[in-house]
Residue, then its C-alpha position, 0 to 999 in steps of 0.5 A: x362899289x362892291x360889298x366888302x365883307x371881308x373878315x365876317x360869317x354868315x349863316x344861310x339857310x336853305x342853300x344847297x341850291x337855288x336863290x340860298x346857293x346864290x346869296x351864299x356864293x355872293x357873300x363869299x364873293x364880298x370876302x365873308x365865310x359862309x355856313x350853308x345849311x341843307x337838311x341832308x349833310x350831303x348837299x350841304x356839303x356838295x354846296x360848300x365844295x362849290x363855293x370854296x373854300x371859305x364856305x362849310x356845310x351844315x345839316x340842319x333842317x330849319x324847323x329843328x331846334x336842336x340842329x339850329x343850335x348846333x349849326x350856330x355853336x359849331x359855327x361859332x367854333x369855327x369861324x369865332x363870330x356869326x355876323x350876318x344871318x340870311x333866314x333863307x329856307x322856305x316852303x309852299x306846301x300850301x300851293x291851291x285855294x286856301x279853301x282847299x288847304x288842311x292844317x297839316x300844309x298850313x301848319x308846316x308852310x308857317x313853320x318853315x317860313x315864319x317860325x324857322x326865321x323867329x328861331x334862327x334869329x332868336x339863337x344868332x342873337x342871344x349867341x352873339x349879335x346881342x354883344x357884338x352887333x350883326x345883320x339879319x336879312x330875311x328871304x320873304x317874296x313878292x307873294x307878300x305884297x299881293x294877293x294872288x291865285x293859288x298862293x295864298x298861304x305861302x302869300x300870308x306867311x311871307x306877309x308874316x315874315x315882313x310884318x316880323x322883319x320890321x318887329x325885329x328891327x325895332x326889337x334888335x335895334x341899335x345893334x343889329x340891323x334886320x330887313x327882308x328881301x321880296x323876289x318875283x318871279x327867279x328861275x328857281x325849282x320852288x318857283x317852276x309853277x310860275x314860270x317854267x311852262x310860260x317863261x316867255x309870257x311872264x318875261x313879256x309882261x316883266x317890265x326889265x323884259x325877263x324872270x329873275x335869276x338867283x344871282x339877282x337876289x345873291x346881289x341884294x342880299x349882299x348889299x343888305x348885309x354890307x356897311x354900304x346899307x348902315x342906315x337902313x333897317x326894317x325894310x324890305x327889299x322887291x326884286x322883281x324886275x318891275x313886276x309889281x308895276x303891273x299887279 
């Protein structure tokens, strides 16, 4: 069964492009109205023409409070409700050794991947999910779940983010259900040191015989989101292809 999302609004951030485009333009399809949010009004409004006329454009840059908590009102002024928030943006400003890394990159890959979500959240809930209920999904990674070369900090902030999803959860509980997504290894712009120069070796060693696509992820997010996934709360999610089997 396909989700039905019909008559809700979503929030997504980080969704000019990518896997955030992707899960936007899913639950647009599942019948939601969607708030796409990029730091440049420009894409984010590039984004939206493209998903239809159900979607809205909002420059908001995750970290920045006060452009969160007017993408939150104006989304509430325009659609009434605010029903499923996707804490998508993300950042690896940290990509080599953790010994090599300074506090700025460390510093603002937690920033963006970990408190953006806390924040995000924190505005969806006390603006309306606290009385009328809602659902969270957080975009953490696989990098989570492993340890792996040169991913170490983003590793730990998404590691961060799964341990805070699963807090949430409790915290937020009955009324709002909040999980987290952990993709492998998608054909995304954030991704290309993974796959771009050996796609063919990472498909190889995939056991679904290929990388991820952002509609891949866009599915899940949407299944999350939806009736169809009631019972189900502090989780996340991998989707990966089979990718952890062999790690």
């Amino acid at each position: 069964m396909s989700p039905d999302l019909s008559g809700r609004t979503a929030i997504v951030t980080g969704a000019s492009r990518g896997i955030g485009l992707a899960i936007a333009g899913a639950l647009v399809a599942a019948g939601a109205n969607v708030v796409v949010t990029s730091r440049h009004q420009e894409a984010a409004d590039e984004a939206a023409r493209a998903l239809g006329p159900r979607a809205s454009g909002c420059a908001a840059h995750a970290v920045d409070a006060d452009a969160a908590k007017a993408c939150v009102a104006s989304t509430l002024e325009r659609f009434g409700s605010l029903d499923i928030l996707v804490n998508n943006a993300g950042t690896n400003a940290a990509y080599g050794p953790v010994v090599d890394q300074d506090h700025g990159r460390f510093a603002k890959t937690f920033d963006v991947n970990l408190w953006a979500p806390m924040l995000w959240t924190s505005l969806a809930w006390h603006g309306w999910m606290k009385d009328h209920g809602g659902n969270v999904v957080n975009t953490a990674s696989a990098a989570g779940m492993i340890v792996s070369p040169d991913l170490g900090l983003y590793g730990a902030s998404k590691a961060a983010l799964i341990h805070v999803t699963k807090q949430l959860a409790l915290e937020l509980g009955p009324r709002v259900r909040v999980n987290a997504i952990a993709p492998g290894v998608v054909r995304t712009r954030l991704a290309e040191a993974l796959w771009k120069d050996n796609e063919a070796a990472v498909a190889a060693d995939t056991p679904l015989g290929r990388i991820g696509e952002p509609e891949d992820i866009g599915a899940a997010v949407a299944f999350l989101a939806s009736d169809g996934a009631s019972w189900i709360t502090g989780e996340t999610l991998l989707i990966d292809g089979g990718q952890m089997l062999r790690s």
